[in-house]
N, C-alpha and C positions, 0 to 999 in steps of 0.2 A: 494164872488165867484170871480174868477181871468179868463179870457179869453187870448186865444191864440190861433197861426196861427199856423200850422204845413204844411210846405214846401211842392210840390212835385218836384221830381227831373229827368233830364232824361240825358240821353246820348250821347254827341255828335261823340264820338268813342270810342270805347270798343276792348282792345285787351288782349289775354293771351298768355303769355310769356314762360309758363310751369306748372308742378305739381311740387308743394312745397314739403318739408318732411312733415308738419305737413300735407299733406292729400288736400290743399285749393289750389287752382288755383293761380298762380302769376300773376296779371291781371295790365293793365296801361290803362286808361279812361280818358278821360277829361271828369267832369262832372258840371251838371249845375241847378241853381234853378228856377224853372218855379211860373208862379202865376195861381196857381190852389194849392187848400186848404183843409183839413178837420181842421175843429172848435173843440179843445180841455176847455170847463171849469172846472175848479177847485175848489173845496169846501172843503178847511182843515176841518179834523176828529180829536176828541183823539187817534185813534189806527189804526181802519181798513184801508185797502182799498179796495175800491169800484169803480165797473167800469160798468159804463152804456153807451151801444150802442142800441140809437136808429133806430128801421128797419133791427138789428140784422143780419145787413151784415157780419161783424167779431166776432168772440167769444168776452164774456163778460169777460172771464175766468180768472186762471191764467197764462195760454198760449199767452193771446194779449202782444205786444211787450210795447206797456205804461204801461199795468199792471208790465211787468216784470221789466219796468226800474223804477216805483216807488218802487218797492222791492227792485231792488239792490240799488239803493241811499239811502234808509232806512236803510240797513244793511250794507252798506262803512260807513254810519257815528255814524250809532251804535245809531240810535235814535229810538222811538215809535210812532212817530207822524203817524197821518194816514189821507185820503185826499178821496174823491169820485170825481171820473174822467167821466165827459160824452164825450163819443165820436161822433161826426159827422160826418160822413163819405161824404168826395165829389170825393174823390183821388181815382178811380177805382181799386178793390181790384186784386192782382194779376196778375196786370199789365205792370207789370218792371218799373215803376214809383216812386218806394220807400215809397209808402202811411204809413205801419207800419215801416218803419226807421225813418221817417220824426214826428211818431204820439212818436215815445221814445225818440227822441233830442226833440221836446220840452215839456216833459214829465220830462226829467230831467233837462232843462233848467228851468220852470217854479216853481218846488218843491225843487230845488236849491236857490230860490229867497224867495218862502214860509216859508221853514222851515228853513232860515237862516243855511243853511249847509256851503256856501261860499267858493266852491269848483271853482278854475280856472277851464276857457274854458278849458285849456289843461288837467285835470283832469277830467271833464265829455266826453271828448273823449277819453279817455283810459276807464272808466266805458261803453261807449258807445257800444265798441268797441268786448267787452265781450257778446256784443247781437248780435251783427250784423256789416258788413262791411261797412254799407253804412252808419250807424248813426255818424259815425263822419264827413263825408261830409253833411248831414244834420243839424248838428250842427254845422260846420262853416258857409254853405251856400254859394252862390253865385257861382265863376266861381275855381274851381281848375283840377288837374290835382294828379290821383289819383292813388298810384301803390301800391304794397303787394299785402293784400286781398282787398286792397283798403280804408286801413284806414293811409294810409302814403299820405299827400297831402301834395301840392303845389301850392299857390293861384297863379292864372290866372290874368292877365288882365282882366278887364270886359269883355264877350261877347259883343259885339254890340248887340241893341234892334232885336228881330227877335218874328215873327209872327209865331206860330206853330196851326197846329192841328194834333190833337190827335186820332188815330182809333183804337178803343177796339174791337176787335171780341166777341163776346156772351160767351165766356170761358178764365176761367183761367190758367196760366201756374205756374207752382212750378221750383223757381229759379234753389233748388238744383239736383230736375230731369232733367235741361240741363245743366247743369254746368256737372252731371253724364255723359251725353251723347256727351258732348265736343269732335270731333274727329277734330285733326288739317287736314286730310285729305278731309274733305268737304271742307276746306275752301280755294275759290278759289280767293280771294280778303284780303291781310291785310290791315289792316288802317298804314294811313301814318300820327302819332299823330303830327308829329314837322310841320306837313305843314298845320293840323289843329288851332294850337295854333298861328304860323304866324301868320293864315288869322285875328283869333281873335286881336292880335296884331295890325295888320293892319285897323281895323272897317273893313273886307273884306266879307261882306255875301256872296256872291258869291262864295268866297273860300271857306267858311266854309260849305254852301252846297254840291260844288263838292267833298270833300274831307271826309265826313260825311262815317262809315264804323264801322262795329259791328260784329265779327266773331264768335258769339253767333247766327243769323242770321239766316243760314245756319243749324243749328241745329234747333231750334224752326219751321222753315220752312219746313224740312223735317217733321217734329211731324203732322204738321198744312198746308199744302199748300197754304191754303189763306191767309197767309199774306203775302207770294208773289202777289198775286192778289190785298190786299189793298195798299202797297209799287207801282203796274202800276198804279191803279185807282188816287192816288195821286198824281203822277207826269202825268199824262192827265189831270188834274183836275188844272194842274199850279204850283205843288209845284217844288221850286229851287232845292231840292234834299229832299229822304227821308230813312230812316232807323230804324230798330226797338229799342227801348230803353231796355236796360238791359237786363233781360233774357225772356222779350216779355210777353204780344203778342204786345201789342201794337206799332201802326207804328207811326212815327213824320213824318209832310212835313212843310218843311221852307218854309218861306213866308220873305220877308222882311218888312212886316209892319204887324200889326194886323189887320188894313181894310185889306190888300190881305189875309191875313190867312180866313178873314171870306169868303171874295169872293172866294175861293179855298173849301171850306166847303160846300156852299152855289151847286159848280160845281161837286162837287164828288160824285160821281155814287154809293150811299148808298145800302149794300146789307145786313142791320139789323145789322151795328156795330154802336158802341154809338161815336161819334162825337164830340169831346172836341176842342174850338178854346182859347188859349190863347198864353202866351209871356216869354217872359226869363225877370228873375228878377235878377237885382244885388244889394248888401245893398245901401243904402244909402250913 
């Protein structure tokens, strides 16, 4: 049996630039790898594959996005081999966090290694790519800056260490229903991405909190009002700046260390969202 991390990722600004031909949003992000996890092991099979999630938060099906991506790695390299996959869910489902991007980069990272397929990084991010936009920043990881559908990246400086928590409201948001509801007319704020990367540049948390902007935001917020409510409660509570990650629900508040993220945690006026404190991770 082979164990693995599988990333979660979040957002430090999110912009769209237009509608593409092919129908997909042309979007520029700088995105980021946080340490918050779900646990993938691995048990090669002769044929099948198998996927178990226990507490049957996500389908077990052929619909979960690891399932999908040890299908397509099976069928890019024209093999038989088959593997049962447990999944572990820590990465809050539905959350703009990337949990099933994060759970098929190392899905095909890991069954890349197993079945001696020996497919370059840059080859499992075009397979990636074919699932989802976010799985090839999943599979590079760390700090880029990310535009098309957002599998065109551009490695970043490391972010500076930063301290976040995490606020999930009791519900799930479906990407592609705000991404549908995208009106650049709500949005009364763009992100300024070149003066986020500066800050990054700089070690400048500071800046990179002031400058922190998502115009997905404004969409998910009309759907949901309370995450306007948990974005105030955050910043009363001490966070340096806050905004929602991806296509939501969930709000990030910067902290510049992880003791303050938990004392920011610890202050925030909890109205039954789930509470996640951890930190930005870069490779090694």
């Amino acid at each position: 049996m082979f164990k693995a991390f599988a990333r979660a990722k979040i957002n430090l600004s999110l912009d769209i630039l237009g509608k593409r031909p092919d129908g997909f949003h042309q979007v520029e992000m700088v995105m980021q790898s946080v340490r918050l996890y779900d646990l993938l092991e691995f048990t090669p099979l002769p044929e099948d594959i198998s996927l178990i999630v226990p507490g049957g938060e996500v389908s077990a099906g052929p619909d979960n996005l690891a399932y999908r991506a040890a299908d397509l790695l099976r069928s890019h390299a024209g093999i038989k081999c088959g593997v049962q996959i447990k999944l572990t869910k820590s990465i809050p489902v539905e959350a703009g966090l990337g949990g099933g991007s994060a759970d098929a980069a190392v899905t095909l990272i890991m069954l890349n290694e197993i079945w001696g397929t020996h497919i370059p990084l840059s080859g499992l991010m075009l397979l990636g790519e074919k699932l989802g936009s976010d799985i090839p920043f999943c599979l590079l990881g760390g700090t880029a800056l990310a535009r098309g559908r957002g599998e065109l990246l551009e490695v970043l400086h490391p972010c500076p260490h930063l301290g976040l928590v995490l606020v999930k409201p009791p519900f799930g948001v479906s990407t592609a229903t705000v991404y549908r509801a995208y009106n650049p007319e709500l949005v009364l704020k763009k992100p300024v991405i070149s003066a986020v990367i500066e800050a990054i540049n700089k070690n400048n948390v500071t800046g990179i909190a002031a400058n922190v902007c998502n115009v997905l935001e404004p969409v998910t917020t009309k759907m949901y009002p309370v995450i306007a409510d948990i974005k105030e409660r955050l910043l009363e509570a001490g966070a340096l700046g806050a905004l929602m990650s991806g296509s939501g629900p969930t709000v990030i508040g910067i902290a510049p260390s992880l003791e303050e993220a938990y004392k920011i945690a610890g202050r925030y006026h909890n109205c039954g969202e789930k509470v996640l404190v951890t930190e930005t991770l870069n490779p090694a």
